[in-house]
N, C-alpha and C positions, 0 to 999 in steps of 0.2 A: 695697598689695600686691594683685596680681589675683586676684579671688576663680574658681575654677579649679572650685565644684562646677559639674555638667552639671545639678542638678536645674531651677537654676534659667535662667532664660532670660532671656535682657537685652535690653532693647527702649533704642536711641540718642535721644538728646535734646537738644538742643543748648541751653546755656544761659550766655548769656554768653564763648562760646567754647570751654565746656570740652562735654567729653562727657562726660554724666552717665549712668550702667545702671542701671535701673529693674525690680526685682525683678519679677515677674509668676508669680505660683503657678500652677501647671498644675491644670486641671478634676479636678473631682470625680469619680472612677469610682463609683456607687449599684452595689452587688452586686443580681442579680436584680432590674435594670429591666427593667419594662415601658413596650417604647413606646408609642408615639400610636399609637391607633388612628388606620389610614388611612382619609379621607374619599373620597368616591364620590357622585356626583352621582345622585341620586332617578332610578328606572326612570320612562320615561314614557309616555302613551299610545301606541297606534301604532293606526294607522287601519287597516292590513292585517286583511285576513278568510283565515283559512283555507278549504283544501275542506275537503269534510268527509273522514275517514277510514275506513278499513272496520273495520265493528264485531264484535264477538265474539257478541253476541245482535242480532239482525234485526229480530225483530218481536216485541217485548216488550209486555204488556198492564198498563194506567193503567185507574185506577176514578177518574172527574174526581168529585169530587160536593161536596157543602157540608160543612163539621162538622157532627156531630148527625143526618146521616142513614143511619144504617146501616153504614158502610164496613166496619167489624169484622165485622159481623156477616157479610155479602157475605165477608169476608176467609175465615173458618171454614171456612165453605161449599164456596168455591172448594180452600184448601188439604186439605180433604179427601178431597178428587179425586187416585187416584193417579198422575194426568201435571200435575196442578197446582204449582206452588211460589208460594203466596200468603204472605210474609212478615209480621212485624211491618210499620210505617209506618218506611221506609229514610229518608227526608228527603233525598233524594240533593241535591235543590235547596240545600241547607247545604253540601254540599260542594266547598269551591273549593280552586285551586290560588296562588301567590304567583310568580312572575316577582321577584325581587330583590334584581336588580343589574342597571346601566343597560343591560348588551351581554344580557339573555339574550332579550330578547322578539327580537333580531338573528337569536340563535342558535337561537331556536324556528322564526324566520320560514321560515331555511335550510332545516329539517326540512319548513317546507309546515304548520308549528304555530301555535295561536297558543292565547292562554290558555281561551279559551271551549270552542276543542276539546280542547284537555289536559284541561279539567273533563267533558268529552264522553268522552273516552277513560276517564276514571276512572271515570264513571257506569256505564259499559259494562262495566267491567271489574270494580267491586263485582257490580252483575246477572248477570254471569257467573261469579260466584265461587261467590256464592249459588246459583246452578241447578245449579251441577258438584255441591255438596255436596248439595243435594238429592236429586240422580240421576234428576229430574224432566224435562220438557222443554218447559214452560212456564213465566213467570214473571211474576207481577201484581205491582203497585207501586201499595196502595191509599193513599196519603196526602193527605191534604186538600188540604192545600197546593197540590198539585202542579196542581190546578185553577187558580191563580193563574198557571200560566208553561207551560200549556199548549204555547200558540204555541216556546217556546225547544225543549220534550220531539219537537214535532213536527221542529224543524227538527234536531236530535241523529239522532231514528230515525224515518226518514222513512215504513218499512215498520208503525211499532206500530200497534197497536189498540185500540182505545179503549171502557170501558165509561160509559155516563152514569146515573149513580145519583142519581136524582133523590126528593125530599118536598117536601111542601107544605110552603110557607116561613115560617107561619103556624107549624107545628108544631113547627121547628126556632127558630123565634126561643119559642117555649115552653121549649123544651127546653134553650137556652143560657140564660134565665133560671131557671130550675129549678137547676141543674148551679152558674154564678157564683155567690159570696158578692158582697154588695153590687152588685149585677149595673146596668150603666148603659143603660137600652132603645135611648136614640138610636145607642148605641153598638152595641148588640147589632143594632139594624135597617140599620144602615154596614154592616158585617159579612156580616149575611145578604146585604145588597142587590149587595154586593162580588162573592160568592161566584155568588149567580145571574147577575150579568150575565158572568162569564166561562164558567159554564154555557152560558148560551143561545149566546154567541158559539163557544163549541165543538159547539154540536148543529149549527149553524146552519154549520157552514165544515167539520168532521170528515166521516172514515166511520164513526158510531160506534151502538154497541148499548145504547137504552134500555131499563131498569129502573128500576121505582119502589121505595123501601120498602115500601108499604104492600103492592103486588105479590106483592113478595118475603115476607112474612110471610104477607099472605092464602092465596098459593098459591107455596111452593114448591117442592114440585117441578116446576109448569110453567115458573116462573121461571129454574128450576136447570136446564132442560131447555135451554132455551131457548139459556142462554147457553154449553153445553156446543154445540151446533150451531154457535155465533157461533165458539169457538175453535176449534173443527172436531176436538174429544173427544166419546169415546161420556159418556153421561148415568151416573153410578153412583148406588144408591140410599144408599151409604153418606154421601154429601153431606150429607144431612138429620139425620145424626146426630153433629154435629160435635163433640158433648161427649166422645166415645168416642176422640177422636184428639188426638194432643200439638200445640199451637201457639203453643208455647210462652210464656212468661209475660205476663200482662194486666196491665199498667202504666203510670200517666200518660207522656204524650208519645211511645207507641209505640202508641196505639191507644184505645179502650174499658175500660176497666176494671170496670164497674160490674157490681151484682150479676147482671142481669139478662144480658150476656156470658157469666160466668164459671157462669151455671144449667147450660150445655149445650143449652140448649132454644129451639127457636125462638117466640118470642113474636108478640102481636099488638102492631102497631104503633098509637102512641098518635096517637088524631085529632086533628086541627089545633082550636084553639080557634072556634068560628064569630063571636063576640063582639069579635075582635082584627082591629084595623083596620090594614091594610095600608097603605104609600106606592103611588103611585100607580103607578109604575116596577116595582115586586114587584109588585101585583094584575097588571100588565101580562106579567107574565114568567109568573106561577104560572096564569092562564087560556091561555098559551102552551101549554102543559104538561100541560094537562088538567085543571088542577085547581078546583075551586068554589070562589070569595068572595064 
């Protein structure tokens, strides 16, 4: 008798002449599948450079200097000044953006984009966010680092200005082994030697306005004077009293923390050890510089 349900489905076979129906159960329906994620072929380089785009701040000012020399302190100073906006340490250089999926560096190019300027645009666009809330019209970016990539800061805003905060290198490899637990010297002299040669390489290619710490501490209001002409601000005497003004919290990885920050007070700056022997590269940079070894 022919079997007449429709569940099933019959697939012909021929076997010996007869035709045999060969039951075939119909697929499993899974309630609330999830499918396969679709695959996508990895974004890839692109050789494309953008121009550059118009920026929101013009000519923003960079304090280039080593760790350990002062930059907090320099930071107080300056945000003290009521056309200043001298922040914590932004790290803007951490800041990237991700392109990913294979068509969007296409869909940036279209725009005249490309990833280095979108981290350009974004750079710009935090420093400008930061200035609006200030109600300031200045904007410093003291972070160490940023002595490291100089050249990339230059090629962003071409119009910035640049402070060089400079100490004897003697002092600062003192002062990072002071500061370490288990602190490793070869390690600490890499470091400094690092930090100075992209110093000199910015004194030496920049337009840019020297200061020393020791300057800075021996004599600052000449100092502060100084550099108030360099941004083209009158000089306030309030600068020197930077304990008296909110700058907001002293904390690892955003700057300074140490007691002698958080005094209010301007201190004398501690002299280079005369006994610690330099590499030959540092003596070469720190008599650059002005300094005695």
């Amino acid at each position: 008798m022919r079997d007449s349900r429709k569940s099933v489905i019959g697939k012909g076979l021929r076997r010996r002449g007869r035709l045999m129906i060969q039951a075939v159960s119909p697929p499993r329906r899974t309630l609330n599948a999830i499918p396969a994620p679709r695959t996508e072929a990895a974004p890839t380089e692109s050789s494309y450079v953008a121009p550059r785009a118009p920026r929101l701040v013009d000519s923003p000012v960079f304090v280039l200097s080593s760790v350990r020399s002062g930059s907090t302190l320099l930071r107080v100073l300056l945000n003290s000044h009521s056309r200043i906006r001298a922040p914590h340490e932004m790290h803007l250089r951490t800041v990237h953006v991700q392109l990913t999926r294979s068509f969007t560096a296409d869909a940036m190019k279209a725009l005249e984009l490309d990833k280095t300027e979108l981290e350009h645009l974004l750079w710009d666009r935090v420093m400008h966010l930061e200035l609006t809330r200030s109600g300031k019209d200045v904007i410093v970016d003291k972070t160490p680092p940023n002595t490291l990539i100089w050249p990339r800061l230059h090629r962003c805003w071409p119009e910035a200005r640049y402070i060089l905060l400079l100490r004897h290198p003697g002092a600062i490899i003192a002062s990072l082994t002071e500061r370490r637990q288990d602190p490793d010297h070869a390690e600490i002299l890499a470091e400094v030697l690092n930090y100075s040669e992209k110093l000199e390489e910015a004194r030496q290619t920049l337009n840019v306005h020297v200061v020393t710490y020791e300057d800075l501490t021996a004599e600052p209001e000449k100092a502060t004077r100084a550099l108030c002409e360099y941004l083209g601000v009158e000089w306030e005497s309030g600068m020197l009293d930077y304990g008296s003004k909110d700058h907001g919290r002293f904390r690892p990885q955003l700057g300074d923390w140490s007691s002698t920050i958080k005094s209010g007070r301007i201190q004398a700056a501690r002299t280079a050890d005369p006994t610690v022997e330099l590499p030959p590269r540092l003596r070469e940079i720190a008599t650059a510089w002005g300094y005695e070894v």
